[in-house]
N, CA, C and O atoms as a GROMACS GRO file, in nm:
protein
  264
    1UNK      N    1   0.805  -1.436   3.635
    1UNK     CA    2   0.677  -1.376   3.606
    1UNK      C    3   0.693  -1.255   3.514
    1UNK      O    4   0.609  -1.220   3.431
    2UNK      N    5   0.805  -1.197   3.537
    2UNK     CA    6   0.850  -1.099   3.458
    2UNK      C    7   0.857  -1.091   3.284
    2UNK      O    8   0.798  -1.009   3.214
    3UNK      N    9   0.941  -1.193   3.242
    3UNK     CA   10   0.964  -1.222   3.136
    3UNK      C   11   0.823  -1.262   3.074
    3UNK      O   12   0.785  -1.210   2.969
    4UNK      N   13   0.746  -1.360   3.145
    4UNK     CA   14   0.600  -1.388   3.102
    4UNK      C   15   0.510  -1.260   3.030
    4UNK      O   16   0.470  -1.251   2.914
    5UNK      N   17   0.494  -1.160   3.152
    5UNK     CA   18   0.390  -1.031   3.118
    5UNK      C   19   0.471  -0.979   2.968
    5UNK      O   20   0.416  -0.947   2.862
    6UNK      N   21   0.646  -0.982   3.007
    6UNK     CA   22   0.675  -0.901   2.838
    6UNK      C   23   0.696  -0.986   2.713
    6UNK      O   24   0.761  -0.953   2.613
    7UNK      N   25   0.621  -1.116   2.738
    7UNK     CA   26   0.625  -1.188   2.671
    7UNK      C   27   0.478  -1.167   2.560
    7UNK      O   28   0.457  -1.174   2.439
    8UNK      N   29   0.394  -1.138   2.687
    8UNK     CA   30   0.199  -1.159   2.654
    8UNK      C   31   0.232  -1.006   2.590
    8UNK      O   32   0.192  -0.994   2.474
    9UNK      N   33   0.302  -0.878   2.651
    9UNK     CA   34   0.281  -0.778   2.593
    9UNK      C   35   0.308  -0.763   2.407
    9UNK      O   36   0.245  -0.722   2.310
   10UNK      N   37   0.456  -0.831   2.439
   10UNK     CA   38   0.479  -0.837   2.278
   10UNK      C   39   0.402  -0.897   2.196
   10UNK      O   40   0.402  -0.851   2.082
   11UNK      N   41   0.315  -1.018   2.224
   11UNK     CA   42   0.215  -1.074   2.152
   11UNK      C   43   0.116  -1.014   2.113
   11UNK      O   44   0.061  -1.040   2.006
   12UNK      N   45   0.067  -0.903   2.216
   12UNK     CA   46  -0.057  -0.820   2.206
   12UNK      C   47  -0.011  -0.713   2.100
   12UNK      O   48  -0.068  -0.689   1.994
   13UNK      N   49   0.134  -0.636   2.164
   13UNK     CA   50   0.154  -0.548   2.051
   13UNK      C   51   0.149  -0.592   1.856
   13UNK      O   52   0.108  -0.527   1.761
   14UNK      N   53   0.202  -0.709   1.863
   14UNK     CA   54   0.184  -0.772   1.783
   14UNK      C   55   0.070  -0.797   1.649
   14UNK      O   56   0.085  -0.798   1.526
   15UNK      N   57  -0.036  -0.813   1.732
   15UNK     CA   58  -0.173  -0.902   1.738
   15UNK      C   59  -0.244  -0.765   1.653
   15UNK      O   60  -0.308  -0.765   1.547
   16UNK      N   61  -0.207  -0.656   1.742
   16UNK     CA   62  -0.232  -0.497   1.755
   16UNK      C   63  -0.204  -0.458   1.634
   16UNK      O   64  -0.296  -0.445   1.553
   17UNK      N   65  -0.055  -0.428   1.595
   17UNK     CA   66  -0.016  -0.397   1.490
   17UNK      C   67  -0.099  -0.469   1.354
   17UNK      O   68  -0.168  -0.409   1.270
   18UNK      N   69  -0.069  -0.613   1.362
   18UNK     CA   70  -0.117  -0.702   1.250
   18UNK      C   71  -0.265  -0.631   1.232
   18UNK      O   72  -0.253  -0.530   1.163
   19UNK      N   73  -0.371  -0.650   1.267
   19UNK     CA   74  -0.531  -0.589   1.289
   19UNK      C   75  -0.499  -0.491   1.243
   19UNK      O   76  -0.582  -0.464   1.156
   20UNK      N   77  -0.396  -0.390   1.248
   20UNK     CA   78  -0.453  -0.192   1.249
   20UNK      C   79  -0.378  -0.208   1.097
   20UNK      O   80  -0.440  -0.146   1.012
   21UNK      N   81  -0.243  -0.288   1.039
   21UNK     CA   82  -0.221  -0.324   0.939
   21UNK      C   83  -0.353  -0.321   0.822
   21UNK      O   84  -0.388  -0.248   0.728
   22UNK      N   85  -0.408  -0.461   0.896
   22UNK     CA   86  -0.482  -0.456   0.765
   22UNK      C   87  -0.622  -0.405   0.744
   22UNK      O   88  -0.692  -0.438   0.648
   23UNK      N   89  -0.665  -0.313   0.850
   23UNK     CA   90  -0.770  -0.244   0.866
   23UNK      C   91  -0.714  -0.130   0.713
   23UNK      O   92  -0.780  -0.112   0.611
   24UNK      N   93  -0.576  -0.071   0.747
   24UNK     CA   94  -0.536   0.046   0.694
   24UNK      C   95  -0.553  -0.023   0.525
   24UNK      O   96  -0.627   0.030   0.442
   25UNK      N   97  -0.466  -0.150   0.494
   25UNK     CA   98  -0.457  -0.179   0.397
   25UNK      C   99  -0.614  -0.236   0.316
   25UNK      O  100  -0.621  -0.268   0.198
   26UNK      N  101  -0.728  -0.237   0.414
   26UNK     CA  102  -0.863  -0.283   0.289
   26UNK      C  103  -0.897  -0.142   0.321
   26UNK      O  104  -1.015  -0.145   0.356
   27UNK      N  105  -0.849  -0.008   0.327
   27UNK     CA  106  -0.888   0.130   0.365
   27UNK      C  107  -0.845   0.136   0.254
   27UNK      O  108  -0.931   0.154   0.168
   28UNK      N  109  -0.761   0.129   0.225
   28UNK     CA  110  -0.610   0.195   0.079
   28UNK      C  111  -0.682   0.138  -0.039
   28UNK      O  112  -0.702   0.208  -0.139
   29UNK      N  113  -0.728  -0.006  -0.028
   29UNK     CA  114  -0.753  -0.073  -0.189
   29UNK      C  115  -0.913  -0.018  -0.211
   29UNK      O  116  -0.951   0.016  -0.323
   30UNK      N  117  -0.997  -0.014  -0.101
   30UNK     CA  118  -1.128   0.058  -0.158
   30UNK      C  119  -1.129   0.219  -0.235
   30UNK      O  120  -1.176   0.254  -0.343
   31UNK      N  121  -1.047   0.308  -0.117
   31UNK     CA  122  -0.989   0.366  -0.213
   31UNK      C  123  -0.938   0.394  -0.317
   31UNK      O  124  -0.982   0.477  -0.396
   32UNK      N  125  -0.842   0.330  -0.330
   32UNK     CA  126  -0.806   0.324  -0.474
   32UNK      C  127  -0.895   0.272  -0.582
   32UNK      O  128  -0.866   0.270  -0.701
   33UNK      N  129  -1.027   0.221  -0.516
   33UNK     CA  130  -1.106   0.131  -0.644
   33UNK      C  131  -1.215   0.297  -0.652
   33UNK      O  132  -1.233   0.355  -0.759
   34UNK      N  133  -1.264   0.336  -0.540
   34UNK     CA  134  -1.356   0.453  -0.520
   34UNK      C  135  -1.266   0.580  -0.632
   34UNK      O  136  -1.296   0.629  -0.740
   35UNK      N  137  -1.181   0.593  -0.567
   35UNK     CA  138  -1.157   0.711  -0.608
   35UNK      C  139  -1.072   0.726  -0.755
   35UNK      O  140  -1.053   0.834  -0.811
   36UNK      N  141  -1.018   0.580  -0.810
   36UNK     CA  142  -0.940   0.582  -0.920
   36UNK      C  143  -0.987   0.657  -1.076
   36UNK      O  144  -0.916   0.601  -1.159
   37UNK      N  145  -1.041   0.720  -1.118
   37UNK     CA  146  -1.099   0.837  -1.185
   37UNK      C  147  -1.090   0.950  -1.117
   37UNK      O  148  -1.197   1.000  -1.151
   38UNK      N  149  -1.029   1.049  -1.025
   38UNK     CA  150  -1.025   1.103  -0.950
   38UNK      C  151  -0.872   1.105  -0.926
   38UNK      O  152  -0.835   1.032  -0.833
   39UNK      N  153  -0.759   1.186  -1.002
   39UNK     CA  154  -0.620   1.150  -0.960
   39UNK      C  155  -0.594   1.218  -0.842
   39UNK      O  156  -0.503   1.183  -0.767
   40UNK      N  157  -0.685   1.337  -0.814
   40UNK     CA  158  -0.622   1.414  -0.664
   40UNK      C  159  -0.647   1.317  -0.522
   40UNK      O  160  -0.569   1.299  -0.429
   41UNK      N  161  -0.784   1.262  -0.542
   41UNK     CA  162  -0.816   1.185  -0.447
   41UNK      C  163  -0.718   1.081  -0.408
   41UNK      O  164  -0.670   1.044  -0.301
   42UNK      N  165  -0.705   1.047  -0.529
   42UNK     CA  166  -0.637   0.858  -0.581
   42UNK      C  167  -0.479   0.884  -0.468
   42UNK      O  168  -0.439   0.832  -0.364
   43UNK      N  169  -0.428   0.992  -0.560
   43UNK     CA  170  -0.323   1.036  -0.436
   43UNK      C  171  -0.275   0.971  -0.291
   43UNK      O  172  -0.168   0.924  -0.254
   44UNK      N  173  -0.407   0.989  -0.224
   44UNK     CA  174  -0.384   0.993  -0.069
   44UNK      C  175  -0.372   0.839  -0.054
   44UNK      O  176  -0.296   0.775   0.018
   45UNK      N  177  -0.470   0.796  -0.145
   45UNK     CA  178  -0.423   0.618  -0.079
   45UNK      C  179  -0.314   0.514  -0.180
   45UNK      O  180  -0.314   0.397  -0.220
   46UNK      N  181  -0.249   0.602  -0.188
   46UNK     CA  182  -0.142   0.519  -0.257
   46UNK      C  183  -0.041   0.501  -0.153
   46UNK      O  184  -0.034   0.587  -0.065
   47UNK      N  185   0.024   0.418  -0.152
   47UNK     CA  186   0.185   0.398  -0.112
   47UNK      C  187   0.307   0.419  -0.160
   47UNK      O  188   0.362   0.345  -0.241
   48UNK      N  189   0.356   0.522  -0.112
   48UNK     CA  190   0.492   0.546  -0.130
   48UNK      C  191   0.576   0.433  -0.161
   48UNK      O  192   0.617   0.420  -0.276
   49UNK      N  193   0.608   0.343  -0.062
   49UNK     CA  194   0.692   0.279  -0.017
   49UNK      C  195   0.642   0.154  -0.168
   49UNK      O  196   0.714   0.125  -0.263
   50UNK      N  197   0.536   0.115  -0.149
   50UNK     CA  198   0.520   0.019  -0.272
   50UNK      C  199   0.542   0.047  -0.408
   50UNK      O  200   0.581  -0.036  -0.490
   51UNK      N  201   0.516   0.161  -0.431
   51UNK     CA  202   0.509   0.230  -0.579
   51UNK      C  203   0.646   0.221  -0.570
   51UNK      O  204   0.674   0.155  -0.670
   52UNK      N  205   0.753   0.246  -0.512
   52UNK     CA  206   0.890   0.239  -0.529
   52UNK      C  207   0.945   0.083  -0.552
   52UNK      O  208   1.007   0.052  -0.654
   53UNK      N  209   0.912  -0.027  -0.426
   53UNK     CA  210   0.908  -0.154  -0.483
   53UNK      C  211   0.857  -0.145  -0.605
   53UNK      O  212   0.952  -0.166  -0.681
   54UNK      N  213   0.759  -0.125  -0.669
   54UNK     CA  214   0.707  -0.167  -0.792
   54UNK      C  215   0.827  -0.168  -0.906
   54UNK      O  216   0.887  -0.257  -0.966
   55UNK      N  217   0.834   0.065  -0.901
   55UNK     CA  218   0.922   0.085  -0.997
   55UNK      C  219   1.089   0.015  -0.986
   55UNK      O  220   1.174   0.010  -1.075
   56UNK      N  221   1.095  -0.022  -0.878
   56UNK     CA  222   1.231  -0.096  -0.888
   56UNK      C  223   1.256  -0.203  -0.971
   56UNK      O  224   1.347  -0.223  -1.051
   57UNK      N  225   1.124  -0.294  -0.929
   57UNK     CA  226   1.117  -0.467  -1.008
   57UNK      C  227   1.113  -0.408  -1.141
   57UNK      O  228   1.208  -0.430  -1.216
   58UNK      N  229   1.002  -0.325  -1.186
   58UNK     CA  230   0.992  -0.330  -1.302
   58UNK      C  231   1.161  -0.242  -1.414
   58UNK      O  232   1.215  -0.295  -1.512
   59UNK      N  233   1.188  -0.144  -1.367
   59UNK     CA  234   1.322  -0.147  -1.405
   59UNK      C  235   1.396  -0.272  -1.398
   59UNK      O  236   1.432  -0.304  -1.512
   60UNK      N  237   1.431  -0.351  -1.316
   60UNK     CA  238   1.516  -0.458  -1.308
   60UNK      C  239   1.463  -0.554  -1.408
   60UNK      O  240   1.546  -0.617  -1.474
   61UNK      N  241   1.328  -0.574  -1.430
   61UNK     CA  242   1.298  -0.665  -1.545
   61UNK      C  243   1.304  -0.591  -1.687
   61UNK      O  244   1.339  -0.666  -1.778
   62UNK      N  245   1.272  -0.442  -1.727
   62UNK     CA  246   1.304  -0.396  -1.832
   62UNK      C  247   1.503  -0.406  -1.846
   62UNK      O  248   1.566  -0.426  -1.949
   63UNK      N  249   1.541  -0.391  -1.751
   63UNK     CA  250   1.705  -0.475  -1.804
   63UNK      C  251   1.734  -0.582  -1.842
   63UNK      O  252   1.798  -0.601  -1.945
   64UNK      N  253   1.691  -0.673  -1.763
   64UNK     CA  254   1.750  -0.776  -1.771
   64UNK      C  255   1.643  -0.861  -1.937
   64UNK      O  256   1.661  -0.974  -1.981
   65UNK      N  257   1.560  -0.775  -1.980
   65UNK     CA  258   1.504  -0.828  -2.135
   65UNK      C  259   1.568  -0.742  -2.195
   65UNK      O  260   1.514  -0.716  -2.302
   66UNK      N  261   1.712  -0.652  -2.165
   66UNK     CA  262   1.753  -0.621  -2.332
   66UNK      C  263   1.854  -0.687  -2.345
   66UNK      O  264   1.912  -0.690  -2.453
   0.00000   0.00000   0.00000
């Protein structure tokens, strides 16, 4: 019975996470559509973490075309 409940829990945490995910992420892109004329605003809903993916790919493809 044990393993069951931390079975349903992890699903919920899960379920949880996924939902608050993408609540945050159609938060970020309205933003960015609202406030993009606005660079102080624009700021807050950007992503760190992606803007770095970005600039990575795009370096790796400005190499690999010279």
């Amino acid at each position: 019975m044990l393993l069951f409940q931390q079975a349903v829990r992890f699903v919920m945490k899960n379920k949880a996470f996924t939902y608050l995910k993408n609540v945050i992420d159609d938060i970020r892109a309205c933003g960015k559509f609202t406030f993009r004329n606005d660079p102080g605003r624009l700021k807050g809903y950007r992503s760190k973490y992606n803007r770095a993916k970005y600039l990575k790919r795009k370096r790796a493809t400005e190499d690999s075309n010279i």
